[in-house]
PLY file of the C-alpha trace (Angstrom):
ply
format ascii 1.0
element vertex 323
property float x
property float y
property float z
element edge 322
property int vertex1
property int vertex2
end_header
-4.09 -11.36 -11.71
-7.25 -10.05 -9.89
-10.30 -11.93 -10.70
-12.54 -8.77 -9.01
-14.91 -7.01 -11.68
-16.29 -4.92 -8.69
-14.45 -2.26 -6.69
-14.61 -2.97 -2.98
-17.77 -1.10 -1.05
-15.73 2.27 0.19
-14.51 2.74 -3.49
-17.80 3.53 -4.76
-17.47 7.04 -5.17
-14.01 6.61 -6.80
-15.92 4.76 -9.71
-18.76 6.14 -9.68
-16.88 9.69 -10.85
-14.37 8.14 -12.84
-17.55 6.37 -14.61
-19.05 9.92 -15.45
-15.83 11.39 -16.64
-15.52 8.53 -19.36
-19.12 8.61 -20.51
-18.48 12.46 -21.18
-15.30 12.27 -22.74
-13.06 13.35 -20.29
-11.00 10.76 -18.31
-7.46 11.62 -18.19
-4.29 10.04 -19.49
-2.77 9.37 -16.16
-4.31 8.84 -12.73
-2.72 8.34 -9.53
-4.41 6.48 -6.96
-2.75 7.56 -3.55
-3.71 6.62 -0.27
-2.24 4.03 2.62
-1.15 0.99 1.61
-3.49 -1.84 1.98
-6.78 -0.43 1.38
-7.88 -2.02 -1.87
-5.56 0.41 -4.47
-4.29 -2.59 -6.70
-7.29 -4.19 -6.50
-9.61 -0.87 -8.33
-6.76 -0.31 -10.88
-6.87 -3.48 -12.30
-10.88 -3.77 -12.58
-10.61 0.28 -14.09
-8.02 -1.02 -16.40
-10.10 -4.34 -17.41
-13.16 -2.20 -17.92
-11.64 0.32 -20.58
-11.07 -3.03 -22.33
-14.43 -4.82 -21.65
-16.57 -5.26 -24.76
-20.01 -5.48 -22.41
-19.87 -3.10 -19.21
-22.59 -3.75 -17.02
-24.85 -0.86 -15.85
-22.48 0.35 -13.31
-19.34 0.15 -15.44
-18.20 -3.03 -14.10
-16.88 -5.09 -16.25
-18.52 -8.21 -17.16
-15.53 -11.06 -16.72
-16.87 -12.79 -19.71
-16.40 -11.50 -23.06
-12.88 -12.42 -24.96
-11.07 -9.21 -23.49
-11.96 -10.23 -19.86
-10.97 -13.38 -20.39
-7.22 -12.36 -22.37
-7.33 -10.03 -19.29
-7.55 -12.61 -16.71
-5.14 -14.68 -18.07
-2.22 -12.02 -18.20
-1.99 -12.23 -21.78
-4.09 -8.90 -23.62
-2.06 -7.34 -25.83
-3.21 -3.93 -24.69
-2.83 -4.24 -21.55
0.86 -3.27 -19.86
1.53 -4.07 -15.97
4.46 -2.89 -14.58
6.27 -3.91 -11.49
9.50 -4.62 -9.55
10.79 -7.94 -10.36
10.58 -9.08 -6.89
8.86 -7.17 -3.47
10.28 -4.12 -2.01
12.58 -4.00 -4.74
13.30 -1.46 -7.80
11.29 -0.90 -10.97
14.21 -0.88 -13.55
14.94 1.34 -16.01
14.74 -1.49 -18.69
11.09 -2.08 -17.20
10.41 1.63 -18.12
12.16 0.93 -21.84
10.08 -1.71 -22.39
6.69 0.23 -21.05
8.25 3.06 -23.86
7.79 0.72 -26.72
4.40 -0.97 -25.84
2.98 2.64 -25.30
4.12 3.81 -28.77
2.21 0.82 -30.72
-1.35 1.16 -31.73
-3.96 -1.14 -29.95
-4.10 -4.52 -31.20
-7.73 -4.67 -30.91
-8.86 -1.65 -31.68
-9.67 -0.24 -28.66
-7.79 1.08 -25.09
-4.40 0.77 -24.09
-4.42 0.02 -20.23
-0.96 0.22 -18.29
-0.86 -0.22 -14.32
2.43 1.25 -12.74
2.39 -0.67 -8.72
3.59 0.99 -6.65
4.76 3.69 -8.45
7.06 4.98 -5.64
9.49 1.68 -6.54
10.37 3.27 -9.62
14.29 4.64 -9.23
15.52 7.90 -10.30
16.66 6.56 -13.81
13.91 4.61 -14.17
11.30 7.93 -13.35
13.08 10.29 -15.55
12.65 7.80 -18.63
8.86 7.09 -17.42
8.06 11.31 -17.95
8.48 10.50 -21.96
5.89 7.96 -21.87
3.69 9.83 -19.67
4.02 12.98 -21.34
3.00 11.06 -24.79
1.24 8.03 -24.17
-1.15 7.84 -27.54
-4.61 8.15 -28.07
-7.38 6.47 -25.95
-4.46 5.20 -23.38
-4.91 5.24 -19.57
-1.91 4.85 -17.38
-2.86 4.41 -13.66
-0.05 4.36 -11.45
-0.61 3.29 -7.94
0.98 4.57 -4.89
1.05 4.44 -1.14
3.68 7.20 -0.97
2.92 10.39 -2.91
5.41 12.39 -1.33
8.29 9.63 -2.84
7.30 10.29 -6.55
9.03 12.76 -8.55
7.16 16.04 -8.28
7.09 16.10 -12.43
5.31 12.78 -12.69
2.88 13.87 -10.13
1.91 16.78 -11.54
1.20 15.02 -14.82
-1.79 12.85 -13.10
-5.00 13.68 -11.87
-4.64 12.22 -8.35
-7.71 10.10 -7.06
-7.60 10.00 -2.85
-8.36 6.48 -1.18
-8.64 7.01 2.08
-9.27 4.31 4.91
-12.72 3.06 5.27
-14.68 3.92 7.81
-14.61 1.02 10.81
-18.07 0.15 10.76
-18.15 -0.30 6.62
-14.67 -2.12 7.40
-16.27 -4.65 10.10
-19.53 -5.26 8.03
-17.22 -6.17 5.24
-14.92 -8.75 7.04
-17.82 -9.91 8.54
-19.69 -11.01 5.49
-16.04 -12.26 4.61
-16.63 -14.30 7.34
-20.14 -15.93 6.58
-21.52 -13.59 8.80
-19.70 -14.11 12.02
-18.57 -10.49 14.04
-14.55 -10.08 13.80
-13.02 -9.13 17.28
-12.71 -5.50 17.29
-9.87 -5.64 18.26
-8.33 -6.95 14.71
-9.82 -3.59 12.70
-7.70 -1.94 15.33
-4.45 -3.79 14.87
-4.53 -3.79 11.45
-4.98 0.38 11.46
-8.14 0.19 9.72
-6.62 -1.27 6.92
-9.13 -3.47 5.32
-6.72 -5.68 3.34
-4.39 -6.24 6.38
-7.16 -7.24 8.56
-8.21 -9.84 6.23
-4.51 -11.38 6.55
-5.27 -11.12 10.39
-7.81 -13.34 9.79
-6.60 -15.24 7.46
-2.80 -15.69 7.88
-0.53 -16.26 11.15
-0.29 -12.64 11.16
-2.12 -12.34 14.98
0.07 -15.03 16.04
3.23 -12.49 14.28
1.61 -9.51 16.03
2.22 -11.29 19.86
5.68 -12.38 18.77
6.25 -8.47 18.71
4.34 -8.21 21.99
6.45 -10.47 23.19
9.57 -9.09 22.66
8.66 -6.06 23.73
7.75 -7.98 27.48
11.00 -9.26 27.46
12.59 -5.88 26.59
10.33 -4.67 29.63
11.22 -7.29 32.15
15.00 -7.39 31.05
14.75 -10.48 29.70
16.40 -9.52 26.53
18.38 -6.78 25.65
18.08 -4.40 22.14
20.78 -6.72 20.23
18.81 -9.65 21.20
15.12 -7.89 20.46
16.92 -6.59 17.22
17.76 -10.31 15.58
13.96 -11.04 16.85
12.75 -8.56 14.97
13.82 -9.56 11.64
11.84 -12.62 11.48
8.62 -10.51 11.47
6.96 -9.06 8.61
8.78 -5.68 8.23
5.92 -2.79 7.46
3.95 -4.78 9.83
6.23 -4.19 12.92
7.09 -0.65 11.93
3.23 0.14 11.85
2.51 -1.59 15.47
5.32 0.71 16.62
3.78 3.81 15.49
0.51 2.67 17.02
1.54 2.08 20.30
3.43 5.44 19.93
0.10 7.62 19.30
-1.46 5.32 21.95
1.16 6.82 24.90
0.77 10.21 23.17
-3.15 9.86 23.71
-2.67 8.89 26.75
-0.07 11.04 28.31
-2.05 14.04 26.86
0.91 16.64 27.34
4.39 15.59 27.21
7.48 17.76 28.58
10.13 19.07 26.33
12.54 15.79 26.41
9.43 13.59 26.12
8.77 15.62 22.92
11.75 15.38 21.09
12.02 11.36 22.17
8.60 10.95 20.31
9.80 13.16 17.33
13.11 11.64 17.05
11.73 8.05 17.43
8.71 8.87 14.60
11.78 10.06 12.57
13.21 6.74 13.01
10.56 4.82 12.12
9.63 6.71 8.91
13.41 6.80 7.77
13.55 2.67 8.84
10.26 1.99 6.70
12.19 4.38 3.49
15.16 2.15 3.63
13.82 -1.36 4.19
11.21 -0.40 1.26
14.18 1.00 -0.95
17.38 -1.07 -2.96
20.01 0.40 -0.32
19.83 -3.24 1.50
20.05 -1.53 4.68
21.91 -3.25 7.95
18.51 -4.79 9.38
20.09 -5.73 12.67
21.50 -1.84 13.23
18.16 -0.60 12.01
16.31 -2.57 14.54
18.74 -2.04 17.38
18.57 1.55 17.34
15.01 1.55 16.41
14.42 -0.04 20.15
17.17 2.11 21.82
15.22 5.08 21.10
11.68 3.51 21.90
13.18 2.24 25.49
14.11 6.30 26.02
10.46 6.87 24.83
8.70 5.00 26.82
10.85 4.84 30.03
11.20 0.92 30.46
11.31 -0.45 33.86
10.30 -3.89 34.98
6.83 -4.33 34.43
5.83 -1.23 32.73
5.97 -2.08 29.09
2.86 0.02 27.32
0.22 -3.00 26.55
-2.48 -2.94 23.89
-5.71 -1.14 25.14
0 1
1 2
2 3
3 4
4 5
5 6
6 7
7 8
8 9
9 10
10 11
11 12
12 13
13 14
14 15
15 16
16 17
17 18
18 19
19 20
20 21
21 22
22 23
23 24
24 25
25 26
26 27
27 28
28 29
29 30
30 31
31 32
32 33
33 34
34 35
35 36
36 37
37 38
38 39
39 40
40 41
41 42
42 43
43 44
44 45
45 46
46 47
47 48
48 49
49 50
50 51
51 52
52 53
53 54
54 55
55 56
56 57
57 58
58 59
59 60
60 61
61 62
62 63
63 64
64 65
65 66
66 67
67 68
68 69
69 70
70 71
71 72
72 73
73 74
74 75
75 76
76 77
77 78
78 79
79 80
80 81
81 82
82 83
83 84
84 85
85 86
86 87
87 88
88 89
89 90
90 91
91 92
92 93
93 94
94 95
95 96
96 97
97 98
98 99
99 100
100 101
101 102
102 103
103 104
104 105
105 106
106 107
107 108
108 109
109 110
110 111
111 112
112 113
113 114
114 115
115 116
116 117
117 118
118 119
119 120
120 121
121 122
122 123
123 124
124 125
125 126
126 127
127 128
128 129
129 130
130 131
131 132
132 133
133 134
134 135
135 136
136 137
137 138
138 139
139 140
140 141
141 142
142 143
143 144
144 145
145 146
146 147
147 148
148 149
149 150
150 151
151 152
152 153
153 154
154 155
155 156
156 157
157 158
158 159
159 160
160 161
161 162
162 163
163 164
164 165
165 166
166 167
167 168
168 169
169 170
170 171
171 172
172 173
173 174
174 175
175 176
176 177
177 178
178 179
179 180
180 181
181 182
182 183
183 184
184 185
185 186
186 187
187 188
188 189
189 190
190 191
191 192
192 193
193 194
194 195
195 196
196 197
197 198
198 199
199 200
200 201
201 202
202 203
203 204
204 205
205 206
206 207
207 208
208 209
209 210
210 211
211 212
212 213
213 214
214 215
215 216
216 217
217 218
218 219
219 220
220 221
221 222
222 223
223 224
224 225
225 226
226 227
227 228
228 229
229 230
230 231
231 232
232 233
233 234
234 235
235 236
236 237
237 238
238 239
239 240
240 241
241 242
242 243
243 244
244 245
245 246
246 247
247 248
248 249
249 250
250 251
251 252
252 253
253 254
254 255
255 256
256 257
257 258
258 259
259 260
260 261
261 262
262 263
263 264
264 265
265 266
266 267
267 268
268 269
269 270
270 271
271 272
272 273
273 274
274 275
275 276
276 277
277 278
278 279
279 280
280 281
281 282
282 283
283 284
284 285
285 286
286 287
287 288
288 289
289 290
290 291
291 292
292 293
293 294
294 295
295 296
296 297
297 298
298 299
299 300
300 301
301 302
302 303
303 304
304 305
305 306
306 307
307 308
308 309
309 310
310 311
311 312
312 313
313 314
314 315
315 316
316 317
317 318
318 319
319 320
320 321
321 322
């Protein structure tokens, strides 16, 4: 459970006009907070859903941490409060999940005030599970805010979305983003070059900096060299691949990708449908290792780099490096 009571510093608008829509009344039953993955999404919809219960809001709307809600919130154990999640990462919300959601959404608040339920991500939900969730959301009770949270918009059912008000979280701008690890980092500068491996996602640089991540990151360079200097072949890279983190290596893909589009400025017909084809690989690759199907990792992998050696043209020594 998140012991934040302030939304990071590029979320202040975010509050700031769900703040005003409260004081007058108006905040909706659902809100989706979309945006990549990474930037501080969990993070906001726990401290919004701590401050409809907070008994003493600062000034700003933060809650305070203190009073007897905060505290029942901290702990996991407010009775109004509902969080709902896959039993495990990458895996299914349940329909049973959803059931259960059902009944605490048709009780009346046990202390008299909000009912706050956080659905994360709300893309893991399954196609049962979604179609029982539209009940809830369609009659979720008085003074009840659900806030589902989700990296993938286009992955929700169309009839859920259109039920929330959706709330846009873009990625920070990199000077915000640097001043921010920085002060993470009592004050000492963060290479540049870790806002730009992480994608300008905040939350992953901070695991840059503070997991083996960088050390994960040339593991993939590395077997990418050794796919260049035919050291290793795309069965070999393939069973590498699986022992890094798997959104992580689909995103350094995709970034090297744009790179040699930058770079190459126009690209011939054949070059053009290599790129497309190989972005359609990626996307469908993330899709399935983010889904229940339990996809073959070692095919997925193996023809992921088939098509990225007819992308980039592999001979000895040319491998695309990191600018």
């Amino acid at each position: 459970m998140s012991i934040v009571t302030a939304p990071l510093p590029w979320q202040q608008d975010q509050w700031r006009g769900l703040m005003e829509l409260l004081a007058s009344g108006r905040l909706p039953h659902a809100l989706m907070l979309a945006g990549p993955s990474e930037t501080g999404k969990s993070a906001f919809a726990e401290i919004l859903a701590q401050r409809l219960l907070c008994e003493v809001p600062d000034e700003l709307g933060y809650p305070c941490g203190q009073c007897k809600n905060c505290q029942l919130f901290r702990s996991g154990s407010h009775p109004d409060y509902y969080r709902l999640n896959p039993d495990e990462q990458g895996k299914a919300i349940r329909i049973d999940h959803v059931r259960e959601l059902g009944a605490f959404a048709n009780k009346t608040a046990s202390l008299g005030g909000w009912r706050t339920v956080v659905v994360n991500p709300a893309e893991a939900m399954n196609t049962s599970a979604a179609n029982a969730f539209l009940k809830t959301l369609e009659e979720p009770g008085s003074d009840t805010l659900i806030i589902l949270v989700c990296h993938r918009p286009s992955a929700v059912l169309p009839t859920i979305r259109s039920r929330c008000r959706s709330l846009t979280f873009p990625l920070p701008d990199r000077e915000a983003l640097r001043a921010w690890l920085s002060a993470r980092e009592s004050g000492r500068t963060p290479d540049p070059d870790i806002v730009a491996l992480a994608g300008g996602k905040p939350l992953r640089a901070l695991r840059f900096l503070e997991s083996d991540l960088l050390d994960q990151y040339r593991h993939f360079e590395g077997i990418l060299e050794q796919l260049a200097n035919r050291q290793s072949t795309p069965l070999e890279a393939a069973r590498q691949m699986q022992s890094l983190p798997e959104g992580d290596a689909i995103d350094w893909f995709q970034q090297r990708l744009y790179a040699i589009i930058r770079e190459r400025q126009t690209l011939q017909a054949l070059e053009t449908r290599r790129f497309f084809r190989l972005l359609d690989r990626l996307n469908r690759a993330r899709s399935l290792l983010q889904s229940t199907a339990n996809p073959n990792r070692q095919l997925l992998w193996e023809e992921v780099l088939l098509d990225w050696m007819s992308v980039v043209n592999l001979r000895p020594g040319t491998a695309p490096r990191r600018r």
